[in-house]
C-alpha positions in Angstrom: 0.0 0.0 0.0 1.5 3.5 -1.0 2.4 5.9 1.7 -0.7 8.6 2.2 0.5 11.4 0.7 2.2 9.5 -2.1 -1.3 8.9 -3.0 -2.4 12.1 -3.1 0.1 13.4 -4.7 0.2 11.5 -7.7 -3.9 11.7 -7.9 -2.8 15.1 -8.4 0.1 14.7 -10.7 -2.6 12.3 -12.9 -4.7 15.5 -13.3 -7.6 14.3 -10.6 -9.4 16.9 -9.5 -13.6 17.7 -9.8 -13.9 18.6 -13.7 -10.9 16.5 -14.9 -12.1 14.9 -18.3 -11.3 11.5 -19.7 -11.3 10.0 -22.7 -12.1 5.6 -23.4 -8.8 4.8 -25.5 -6.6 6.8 -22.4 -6.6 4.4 -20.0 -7.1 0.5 -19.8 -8.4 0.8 -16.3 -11.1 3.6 -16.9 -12.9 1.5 -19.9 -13.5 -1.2 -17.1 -14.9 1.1 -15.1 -17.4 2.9 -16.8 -21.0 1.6 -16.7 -21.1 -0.4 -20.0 -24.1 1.5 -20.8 -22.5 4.6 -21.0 -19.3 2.8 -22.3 -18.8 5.5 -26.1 -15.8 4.5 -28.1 -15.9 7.5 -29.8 -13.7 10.8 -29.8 -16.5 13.0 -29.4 -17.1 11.0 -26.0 -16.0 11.9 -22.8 -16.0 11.7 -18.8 -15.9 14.7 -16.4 -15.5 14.4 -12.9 -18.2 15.5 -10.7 -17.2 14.5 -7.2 -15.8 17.9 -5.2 -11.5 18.0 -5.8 -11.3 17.8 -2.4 -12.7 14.0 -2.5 -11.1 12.9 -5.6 -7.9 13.2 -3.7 -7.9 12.3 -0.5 -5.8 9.9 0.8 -8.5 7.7 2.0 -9.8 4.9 0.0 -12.1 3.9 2.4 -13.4 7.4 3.5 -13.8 8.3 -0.4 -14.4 5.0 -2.7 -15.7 6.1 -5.2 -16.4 9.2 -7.7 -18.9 10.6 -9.3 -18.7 11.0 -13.5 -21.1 12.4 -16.2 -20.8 11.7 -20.1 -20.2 14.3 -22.1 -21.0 14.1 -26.1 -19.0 17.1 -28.1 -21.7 18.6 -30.7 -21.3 21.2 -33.4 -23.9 23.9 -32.1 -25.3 24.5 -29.1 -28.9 25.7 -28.0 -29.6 28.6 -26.3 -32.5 26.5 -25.1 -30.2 24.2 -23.4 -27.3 26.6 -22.3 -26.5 28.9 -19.0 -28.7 26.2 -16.7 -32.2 26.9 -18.5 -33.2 22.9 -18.6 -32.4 20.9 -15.5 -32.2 17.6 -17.8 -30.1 18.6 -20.7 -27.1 21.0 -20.7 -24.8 22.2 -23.0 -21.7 23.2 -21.3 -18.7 25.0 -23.3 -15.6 23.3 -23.2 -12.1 23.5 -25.1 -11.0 20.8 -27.2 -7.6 20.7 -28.5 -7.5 24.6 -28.1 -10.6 25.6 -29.7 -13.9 26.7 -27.6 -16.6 23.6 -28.3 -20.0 22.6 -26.7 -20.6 19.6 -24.9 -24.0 17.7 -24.6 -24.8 16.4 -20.8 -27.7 14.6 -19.6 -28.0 14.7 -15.7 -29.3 10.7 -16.2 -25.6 10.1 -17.3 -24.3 10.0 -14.2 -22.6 7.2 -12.5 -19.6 6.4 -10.3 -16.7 4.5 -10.7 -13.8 3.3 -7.9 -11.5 6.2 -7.5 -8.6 4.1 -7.2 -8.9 3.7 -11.1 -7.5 7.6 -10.9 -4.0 6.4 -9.6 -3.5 4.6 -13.4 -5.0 7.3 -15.4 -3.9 10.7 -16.4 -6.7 13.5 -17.2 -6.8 14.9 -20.8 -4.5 17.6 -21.2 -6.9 18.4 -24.7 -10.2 18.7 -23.3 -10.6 21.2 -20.3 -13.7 23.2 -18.7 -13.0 26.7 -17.8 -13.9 28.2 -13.9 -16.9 29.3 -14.9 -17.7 25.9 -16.9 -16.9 24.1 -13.7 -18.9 26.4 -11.4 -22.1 25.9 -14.1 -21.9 22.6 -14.3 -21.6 22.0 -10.3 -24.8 24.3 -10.0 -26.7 22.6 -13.0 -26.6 19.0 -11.0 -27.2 20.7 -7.4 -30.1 21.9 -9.2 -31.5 18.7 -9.6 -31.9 18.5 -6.2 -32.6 21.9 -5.1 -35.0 23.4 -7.2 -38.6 24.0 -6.9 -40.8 21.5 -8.1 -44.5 22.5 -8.8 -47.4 20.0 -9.5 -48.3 20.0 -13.0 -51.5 21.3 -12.8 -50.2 24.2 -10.7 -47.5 25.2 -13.7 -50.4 24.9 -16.8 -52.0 27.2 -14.9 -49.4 29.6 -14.0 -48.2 29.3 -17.4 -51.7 30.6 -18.9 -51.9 33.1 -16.3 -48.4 34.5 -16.5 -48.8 36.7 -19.8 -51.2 38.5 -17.6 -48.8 39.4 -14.7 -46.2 39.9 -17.2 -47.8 43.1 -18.8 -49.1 44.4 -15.2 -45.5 44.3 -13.7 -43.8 45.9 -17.2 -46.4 49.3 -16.3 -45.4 51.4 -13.9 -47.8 51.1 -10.3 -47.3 54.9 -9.2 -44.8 57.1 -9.0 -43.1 55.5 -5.8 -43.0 52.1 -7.9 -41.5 51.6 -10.8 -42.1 47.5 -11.3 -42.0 44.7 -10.2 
């Protein structure tokens, strides 16, 4: 068994941290990992960590088994209607690929986990990279999925028909203490 910080340190060194990306065809271990179902042998495939950096490398095996990935399918275009965390089920997330600013395709069902020793064998890709801010809306994106308000759907046909209503009475203004809304 390596020494503790050994460990640590070469999770770092191998690129491990939350929003590391990996690629099938970069590491022997990684491909027997990965849920088979979400097992793409393609380039425009890959794996970003989710799992806070803190976890991903601690020392601990046994505190921390496991992390937490999501697939990620490169696309040409992206849609506003899927972008800046407007759909809780499908996002697309910029990226950079090989130096050149891309979109990824995420859906929060792609999630899984893998054992986080497979980290030790397997170096992050040093081609495909998530900016701060990429990071930070991708974090917030799957938090969402457990944070946000949820309404019945009778309640939200409702509102929905109502909501043109309320949405010219707030654009006027109410007096001249109150401008909107």
């Amino acid at each position: 068994m390596p020494i503790l910080e050994d460990v640590r340190s070469r999770l770092i060194k191998n690129g491990s941290r939350q929003d590391a990306c990996f690629q099938i065809g970069s590491c022997d271990r990684l491909e027997k990992a990965i849920d088979s179902k979400y097992l793409f042998e393609s380039k425009d495939v890959f794996y970003i960590v989710l799992t806070h950096a803190c976890s991903v490398v601690a020392e601990d095996f046994e505190k921390e088994p496991a992390v937490e990935y999501i697939v990620a399918h490169l696309i040409d275009r992206a849609s506003p209607e899927y972008q800046e965390l407007k759909n809780t089920r499908r996002l697309h997330l910029p990226c950079n690929v090989g130096g050149k600013a891309r979109f990824a395709e995420l859906f929060i069902y792609q999630r899984q986990f893998f054992d986080r020793k497979v980290l030790l064998s397997c170096s992050a890709s040093e081609q495909i990279t998530l900016t701060p801010e990429a990071t930070k809306q991708l974090a917030r994106w799957v938090a969402m999925r457990y944070t946000r308000a949820a309404f019945p759907d009778n309640f939200n046909n409702r509102f929905q028909s109502a909501s043109k209503h309320f949405a010219e009475r707030f654009k006027k203004p109410i007096n001249h203490q109150v401008n909107s809304v």
